[in-house]
N, C-alpha and C positions, 0 to 999 in steps of 0.2 A: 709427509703428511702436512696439512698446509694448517694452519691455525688460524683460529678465527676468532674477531673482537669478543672479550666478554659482555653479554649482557646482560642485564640487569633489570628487573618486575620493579614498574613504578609503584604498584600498591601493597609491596611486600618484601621480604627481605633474597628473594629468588633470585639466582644468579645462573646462565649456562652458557657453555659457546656453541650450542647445536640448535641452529634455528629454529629447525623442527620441534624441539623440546620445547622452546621459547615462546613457541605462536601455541603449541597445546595447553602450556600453562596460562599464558594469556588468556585463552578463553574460560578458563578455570573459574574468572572472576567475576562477579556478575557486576551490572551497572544498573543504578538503581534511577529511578521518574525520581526529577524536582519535586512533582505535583500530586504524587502518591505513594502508597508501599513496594510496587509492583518493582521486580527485579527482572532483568533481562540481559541475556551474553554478548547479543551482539548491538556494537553502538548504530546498526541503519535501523531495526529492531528499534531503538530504545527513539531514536528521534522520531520515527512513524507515531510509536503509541504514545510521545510526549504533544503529537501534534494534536492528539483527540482530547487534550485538555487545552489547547491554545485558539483553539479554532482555525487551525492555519492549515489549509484543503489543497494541498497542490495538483491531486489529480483531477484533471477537467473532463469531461466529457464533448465528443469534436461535435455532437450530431445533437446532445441539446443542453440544457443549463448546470445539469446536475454537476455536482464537485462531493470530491471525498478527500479523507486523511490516510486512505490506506486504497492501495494499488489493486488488493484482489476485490477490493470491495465495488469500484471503478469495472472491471473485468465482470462482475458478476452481473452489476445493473446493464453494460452492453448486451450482455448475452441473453438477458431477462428484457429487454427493450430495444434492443437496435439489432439484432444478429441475424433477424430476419433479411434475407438478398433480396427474393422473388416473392412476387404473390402468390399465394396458393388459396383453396379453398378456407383456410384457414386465419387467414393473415387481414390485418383491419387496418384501412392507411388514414392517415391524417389529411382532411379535406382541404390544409391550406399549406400544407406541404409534403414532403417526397416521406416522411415517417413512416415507417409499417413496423407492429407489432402483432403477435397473438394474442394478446390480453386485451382483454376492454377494460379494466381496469388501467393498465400502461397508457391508453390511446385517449381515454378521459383527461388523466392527470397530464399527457402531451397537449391537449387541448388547450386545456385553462392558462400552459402555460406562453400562450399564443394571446392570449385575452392581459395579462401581465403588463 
């Protein structure tokens, strides 16, 4: 049977040689926002919702200006404003570029941001 390093939980007195064990207790621990009370398990989690107090937006949008702090939030406005392909009866295009939406609401706020 082969032995394996003991390790050792940085935030606790926790010790095991089964990695398995090591990575479920890991997650045991929560990690708490600089910048509020809010607790969270995982650290890609904890830097996303750090970032909606920093202002700092890394997901960009390719097809117009918009930016966000968080990935499904980016995912949701495409699908709400660009996931249109084809025109249909349906579909409203922007007169100074290739944009098509179903909202006139979306195709307004596309507008203005043309006049920017």
């Amino acid at each position: 049977m082969k032995t394996h390093e003991l390790k050792y939980c940085s935030q606790c007195p926790y010790s095991t040689r089964v990695g398995a064990e090591f990575r479920k207790h890991h997650k045991s621990h929560k990690l708490k926002c600089r910048f509020c009370l809010k607790m969270l398990n995982d650290s890609s989690k904890l830097i996303e919702h750090e970032s909606t107090h920093t202002g700092k937006r890394k997901w960009k949008c390719d097809q117009c200006t918009y930016n966000t702090s968080k990935k499904a939030l980016l995912v949701k406005h495409k699908s709400q404003h660009h996931e249109v392909t084809e025109q249909d009866e349906h579909s409203l295009t922007c007169p100074h570029c290739s944009f098509i939406t179903t909202r006139p609401s979306s195709l307004a706020n596309h507008i203005k941001s043309h006049k920017s």
